[in-house]
C-alpha positions in Angstrom: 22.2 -0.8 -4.7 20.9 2.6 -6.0 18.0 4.0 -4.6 17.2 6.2 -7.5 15.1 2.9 -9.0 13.0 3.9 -6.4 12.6 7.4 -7.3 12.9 6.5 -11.3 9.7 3.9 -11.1 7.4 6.3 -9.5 8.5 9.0 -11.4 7.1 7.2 -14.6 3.4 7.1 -13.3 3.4 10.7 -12.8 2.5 11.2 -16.7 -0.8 8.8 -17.0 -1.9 10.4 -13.2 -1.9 13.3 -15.0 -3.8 12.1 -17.6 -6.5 11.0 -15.1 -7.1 14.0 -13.9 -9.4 16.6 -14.7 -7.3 19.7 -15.4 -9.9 22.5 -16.6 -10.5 24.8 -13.7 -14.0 25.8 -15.4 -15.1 22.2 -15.3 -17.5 20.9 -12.5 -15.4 17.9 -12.0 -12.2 20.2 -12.2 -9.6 18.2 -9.9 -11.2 14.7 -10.1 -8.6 11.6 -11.0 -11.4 9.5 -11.9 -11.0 9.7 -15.7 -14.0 6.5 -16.3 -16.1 8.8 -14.3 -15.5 12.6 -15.3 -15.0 11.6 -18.9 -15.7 8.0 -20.6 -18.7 8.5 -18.1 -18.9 4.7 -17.8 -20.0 4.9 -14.4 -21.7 7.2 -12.3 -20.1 7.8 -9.5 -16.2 9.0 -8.7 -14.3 6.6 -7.0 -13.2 7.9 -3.6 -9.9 6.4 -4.1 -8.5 8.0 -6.8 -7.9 11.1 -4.9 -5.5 9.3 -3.8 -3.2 10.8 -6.6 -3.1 14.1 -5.1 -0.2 12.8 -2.9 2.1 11.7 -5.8 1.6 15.2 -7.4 2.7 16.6 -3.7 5.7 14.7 -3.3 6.9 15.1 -6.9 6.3 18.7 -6.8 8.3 19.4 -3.7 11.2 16.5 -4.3 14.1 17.3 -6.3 14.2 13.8 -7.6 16.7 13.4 -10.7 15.3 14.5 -14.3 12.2 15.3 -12.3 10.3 17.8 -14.4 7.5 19.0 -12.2 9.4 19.5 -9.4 8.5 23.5 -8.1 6.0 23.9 -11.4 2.8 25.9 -10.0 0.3 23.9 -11.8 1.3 20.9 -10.3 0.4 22.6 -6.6 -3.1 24.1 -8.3 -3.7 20.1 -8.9 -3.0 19.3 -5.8 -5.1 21.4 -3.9 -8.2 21.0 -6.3 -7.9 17.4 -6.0 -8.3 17.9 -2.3 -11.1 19.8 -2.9 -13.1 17.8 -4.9 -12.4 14.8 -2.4 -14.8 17.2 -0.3 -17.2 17.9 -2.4 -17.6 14.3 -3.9 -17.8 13.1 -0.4 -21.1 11.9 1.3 -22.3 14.3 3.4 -20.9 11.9 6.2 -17.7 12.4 5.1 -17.4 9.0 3.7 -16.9 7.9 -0.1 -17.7 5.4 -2.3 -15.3 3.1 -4.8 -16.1 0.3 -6.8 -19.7 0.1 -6.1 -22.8 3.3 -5.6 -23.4 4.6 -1.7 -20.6 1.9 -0.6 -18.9 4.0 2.1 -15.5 2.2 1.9 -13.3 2.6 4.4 -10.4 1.3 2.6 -10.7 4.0 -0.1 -11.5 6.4 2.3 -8.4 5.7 4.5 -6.1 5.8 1.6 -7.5 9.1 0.4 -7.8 11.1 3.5 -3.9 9.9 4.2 -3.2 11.5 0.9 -4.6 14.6 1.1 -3.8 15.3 4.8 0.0 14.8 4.1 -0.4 16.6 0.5 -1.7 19.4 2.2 1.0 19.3 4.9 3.6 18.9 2.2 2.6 21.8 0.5 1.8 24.3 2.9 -1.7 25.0 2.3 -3.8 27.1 4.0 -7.8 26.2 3.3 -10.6 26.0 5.8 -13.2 23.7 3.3 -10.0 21.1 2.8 -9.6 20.9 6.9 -13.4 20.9 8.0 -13.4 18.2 4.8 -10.5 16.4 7.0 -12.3 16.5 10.6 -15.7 15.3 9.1 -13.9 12.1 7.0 -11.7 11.5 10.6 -14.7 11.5 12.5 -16.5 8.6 10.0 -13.6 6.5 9.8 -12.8 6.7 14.0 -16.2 5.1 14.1 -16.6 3.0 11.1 -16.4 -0.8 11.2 -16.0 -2.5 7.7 -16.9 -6.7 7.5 -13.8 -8.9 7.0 -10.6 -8.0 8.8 -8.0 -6.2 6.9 -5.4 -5.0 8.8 -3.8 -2.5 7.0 -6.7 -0.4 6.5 -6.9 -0.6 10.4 -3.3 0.9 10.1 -4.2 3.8 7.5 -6.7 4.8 9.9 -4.6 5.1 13.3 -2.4 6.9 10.9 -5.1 9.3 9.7 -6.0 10.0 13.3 -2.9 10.9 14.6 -1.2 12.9 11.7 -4.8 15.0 11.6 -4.7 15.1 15.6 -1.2 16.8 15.4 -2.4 19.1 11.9 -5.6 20.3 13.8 -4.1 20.4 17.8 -6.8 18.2 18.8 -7.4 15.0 21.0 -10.8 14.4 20.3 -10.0 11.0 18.6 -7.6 9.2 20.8 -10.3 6.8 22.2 -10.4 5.9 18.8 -7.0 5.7 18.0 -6.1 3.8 20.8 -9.2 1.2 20.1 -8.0 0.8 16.3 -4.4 0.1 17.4 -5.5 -2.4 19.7 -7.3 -4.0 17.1 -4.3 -3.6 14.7 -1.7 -5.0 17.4 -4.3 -8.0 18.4 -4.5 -8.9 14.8 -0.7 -9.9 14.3 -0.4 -13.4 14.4 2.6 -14.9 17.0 3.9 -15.7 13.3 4.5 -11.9 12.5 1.8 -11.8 9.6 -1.0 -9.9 10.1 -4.0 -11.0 9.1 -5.7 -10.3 5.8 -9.1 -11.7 4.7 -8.3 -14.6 7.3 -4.8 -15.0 6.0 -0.8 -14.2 5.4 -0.8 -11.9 2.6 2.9 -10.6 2.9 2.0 -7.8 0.0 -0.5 -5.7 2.2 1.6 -7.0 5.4 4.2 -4.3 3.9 1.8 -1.6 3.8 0.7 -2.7 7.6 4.6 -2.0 8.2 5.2 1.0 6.2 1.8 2.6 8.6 3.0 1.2 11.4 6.7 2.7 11.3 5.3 5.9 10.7 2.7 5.8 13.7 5.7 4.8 15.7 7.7 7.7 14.6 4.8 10.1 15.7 4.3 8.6 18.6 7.3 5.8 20.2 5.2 2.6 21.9 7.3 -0.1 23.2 4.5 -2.7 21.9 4.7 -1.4 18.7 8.4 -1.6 18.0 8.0 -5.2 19.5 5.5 -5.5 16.7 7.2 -4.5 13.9 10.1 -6.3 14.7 8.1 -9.8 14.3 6.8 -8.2 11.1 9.7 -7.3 9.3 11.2 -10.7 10.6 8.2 -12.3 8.7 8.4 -10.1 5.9 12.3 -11.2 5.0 11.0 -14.2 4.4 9.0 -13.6 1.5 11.9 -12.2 -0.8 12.3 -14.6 -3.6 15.9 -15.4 -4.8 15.3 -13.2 -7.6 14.1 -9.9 -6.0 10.8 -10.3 -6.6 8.2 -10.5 -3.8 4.8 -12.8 -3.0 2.6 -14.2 -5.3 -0.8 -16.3 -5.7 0.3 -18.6 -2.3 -0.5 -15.5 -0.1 -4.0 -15.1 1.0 -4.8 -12.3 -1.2 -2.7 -13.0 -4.4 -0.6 -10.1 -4.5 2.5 -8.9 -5.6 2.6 -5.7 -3.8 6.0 -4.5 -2.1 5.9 -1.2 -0.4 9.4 -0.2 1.1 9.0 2.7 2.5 8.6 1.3 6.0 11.6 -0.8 6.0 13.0 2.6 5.6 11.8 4.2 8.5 12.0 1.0 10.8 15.7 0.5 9.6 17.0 3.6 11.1 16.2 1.6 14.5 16.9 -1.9 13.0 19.4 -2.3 10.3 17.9 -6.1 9.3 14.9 -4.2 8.0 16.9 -2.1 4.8 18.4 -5.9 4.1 15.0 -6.2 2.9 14.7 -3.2 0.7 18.3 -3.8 -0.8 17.1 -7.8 -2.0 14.2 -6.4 -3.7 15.9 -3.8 -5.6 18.0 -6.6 -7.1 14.6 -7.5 -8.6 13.5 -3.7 -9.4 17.1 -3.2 -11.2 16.4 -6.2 -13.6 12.7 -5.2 -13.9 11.3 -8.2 -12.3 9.0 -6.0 -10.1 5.1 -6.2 -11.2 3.4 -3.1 -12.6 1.4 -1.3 -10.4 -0.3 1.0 -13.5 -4.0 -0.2 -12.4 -6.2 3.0 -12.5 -7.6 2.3 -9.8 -4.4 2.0 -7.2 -1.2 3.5 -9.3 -1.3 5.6 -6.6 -0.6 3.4 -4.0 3.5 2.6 -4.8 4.0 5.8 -6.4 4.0 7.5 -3.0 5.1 5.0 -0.9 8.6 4.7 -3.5 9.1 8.4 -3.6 9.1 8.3 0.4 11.4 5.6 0.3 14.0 7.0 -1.9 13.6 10.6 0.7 14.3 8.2 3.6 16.7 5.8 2.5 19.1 5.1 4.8 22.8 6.1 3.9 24.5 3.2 6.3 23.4 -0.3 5.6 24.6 -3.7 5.7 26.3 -5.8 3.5 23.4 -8.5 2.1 25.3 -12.2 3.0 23.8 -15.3 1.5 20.3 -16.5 3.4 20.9 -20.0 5.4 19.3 -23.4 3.9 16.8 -25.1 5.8 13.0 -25.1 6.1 10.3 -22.4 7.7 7.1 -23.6 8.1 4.2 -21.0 8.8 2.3 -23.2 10.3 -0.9 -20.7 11.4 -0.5 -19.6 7.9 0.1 -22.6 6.1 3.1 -22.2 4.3 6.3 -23.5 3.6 9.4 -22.0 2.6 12.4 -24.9 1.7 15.8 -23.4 1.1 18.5 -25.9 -0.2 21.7 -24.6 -1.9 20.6 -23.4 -5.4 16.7 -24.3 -4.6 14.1 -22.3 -3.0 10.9 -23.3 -2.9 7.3 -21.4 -1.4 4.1 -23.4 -1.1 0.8 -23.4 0.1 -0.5 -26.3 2.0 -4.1 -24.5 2.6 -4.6 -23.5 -0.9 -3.6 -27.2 -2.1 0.2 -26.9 -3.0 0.1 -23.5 -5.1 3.6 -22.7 -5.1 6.7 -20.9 -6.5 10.0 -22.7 -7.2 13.1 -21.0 -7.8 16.8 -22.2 -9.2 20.1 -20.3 -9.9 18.1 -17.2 -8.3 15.3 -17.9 -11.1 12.0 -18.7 -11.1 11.8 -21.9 -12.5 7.8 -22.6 -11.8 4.7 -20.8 -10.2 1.7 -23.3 -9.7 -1.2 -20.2 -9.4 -4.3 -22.2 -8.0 -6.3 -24.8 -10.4 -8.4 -24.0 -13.5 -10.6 -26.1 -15.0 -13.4 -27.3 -17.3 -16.3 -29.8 -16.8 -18.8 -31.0 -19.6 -22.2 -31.6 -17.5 -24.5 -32.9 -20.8 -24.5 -29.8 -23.5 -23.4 -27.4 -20.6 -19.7 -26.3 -19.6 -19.0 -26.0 -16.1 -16.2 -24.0 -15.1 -14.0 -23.3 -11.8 -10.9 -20.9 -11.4 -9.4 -20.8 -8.1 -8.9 -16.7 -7.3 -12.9 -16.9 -8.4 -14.0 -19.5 -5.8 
């Protein structure tokens, strides 16, 4: 199994980034990648997360990935760094950003951002004082913000935030707070493996939870946290279909997301982890892997699969055929059945949404109910990812 599908994928989104970002140096919004803000001006505010794209630009810029045409091309770095710089100056003066909704101070997209533009600028050398006060001020509002709901992997981005910025700027000022938000990370994970998301097992975002997690143990080794992230890749195999492809709507926040990287980095310690990666690019090599080309998070897997292709592991394991028999989730309520040339995956607490496979093909995907009730002269409606 090649890994250049890793590298060939995120290559393709480099184009439309490009296209949503502001590339005239005289313009006021000169390095913004919110394109519905800076242009269509359809909304008033920039998303915070879109500079998030700044790391994509970084890593294709210094990767010589194959037929990669803005590897070592100046303008690409100039994008770079004024996208980093107009994550400062968009910023509340907290340090804290907005993205889908005015004065919203999201962590999540202030996570994702700040772990783009402190590795972009690592990646590339730079050398700015605005970009690194810019850093400390966003650290020191996410190592004391507490969003509602409990989403683990933003939990992750920000341990990661705190130490790769700890070791960029020589300080220790946030390991109280690192060491608080890991706790909170590592009491999250369910004796299952899964960890939790919007109450739930959502194996999509567990993958990102990983891929943070194997880098934080990189940085710094924790017995507890390799302990940790063997449970979580253990989980995670699970949720490979037959196919290649990966979750679905019976996962607690209906995604598809796959990010690899991780399984990467943990498999240099634990070979089971790249049998992961090498099932899922049987899915990517017949195109059966979703598209990621959102606006809003193309980002996201275009980093995370250029990584992955820089880390891939040369020695791996022969994939042999998975075992028959059942695995039932039972904190998360779900089923996995596995008999000869039948796999099926259902959820029992989001009544029976499942996906069946058959000769490594899926066959049928129940994705929650949908329906219409005439009340009189009115029409009353319920979909189930609205409820």
């Amino acid at each position: 199994m090649t890994k250049d599908l890793f590298a060939q994928d995120a290559l393709a989104q480099i184009p439309k980034i490009l296209t949503l970002l502001d590339r005239n140096p005289h313009s006021p919004t000169y390095g913004c990648f919110d394109r519905n803000f800076w242009q269509y001006k359809i909304i008033d505010f920039p998303s915070g997360m879109a500079q998030e794209f700044v790391w994509p630009l970084a890593l294709v810029y210094n990767t010589p990935l194959a037929d990669n045409p803005f590897y070592q091309q100046p303008a690409i770095r100039d994008w770079v760094e004024a996208g980093i710089l107009y994550a400062a100056s968009s910023a509340h003066p907290d340090g804290s950003c907005d993205d889908y909704f005015p004065f919203e101070r999201a962590g999540g997209a202030a996570a994702f951002s700040l772990l783009a533009c402190i590795e972009s600028y690592s990646e590339l050398g730079l050398n700015n004082i605005i970009a690194l006060k810019f850093f400390e001020k966003r650290a020191d509002w996410l190592a004391h913000h507490n969003e509602s709901g409990r989403l683990t992997n933003h939990q992750a981005l920000i341990v990661l935030c705190l130490d790769l910025l700890s070791n960029l700027l020589q300080t220790n000022k946030w390991d109280r707070a690192r060491v608080q938000r890991l706790e909170k990370v590592l009491s999250w994970q369910n004796p299952e493996g899964w960890f939790v998301e919007y109450e739930g097992c959502d194996p999509g975002y567990h993958t990102l939870t990983i891929s943070c997690l194997a880098r934080i143990h990189q940085l710094r080794p924790d017995p507890r946290l390799q302990e940790a992230l063997i449970k979580a890749v253990e989980l995670a195999a699970q949720f490979v279909h037959p196919d290649g492809s990966y979750g679905g709507e019976y996962t607690s926040r209906n995604t598809y997301n796959f990010f690899p990287h991780g399984f990467e980095v943990v498999g240099e310690w634990c070979p089971k982890a790249l049998e992961i990666n090498d099932r899922f690019l049987v899915g990517l090599g017949k195109g059966l892997a979703p598209c990621y080309a959102d606006d809003h998070i193309i980002g996201h897997h275009t980093w995370n699969y250029i990584l992955t292709w820089r880390d891939f592991v040369k020695d791996r394991p022969k994939l042999t055929p998975r075992s028959t028999g059942r695995v039932w989730l039972k904190e998360a309520q779900i089923l996995i059945d596995r008999q000869h040339n039948t796999e099926l995956y259902l959820a029992l607490n989001k009544g029976g949404v499942f996906k069946l496979f058959r000769d490594n093909q899926l066959v049928a995907s129940d994705t929650h109910f949908s329906l219409q009730v005439k009340d009189g002269s009115k029409i009353k409606n319920a979909v189930g990812h609205l409820v």
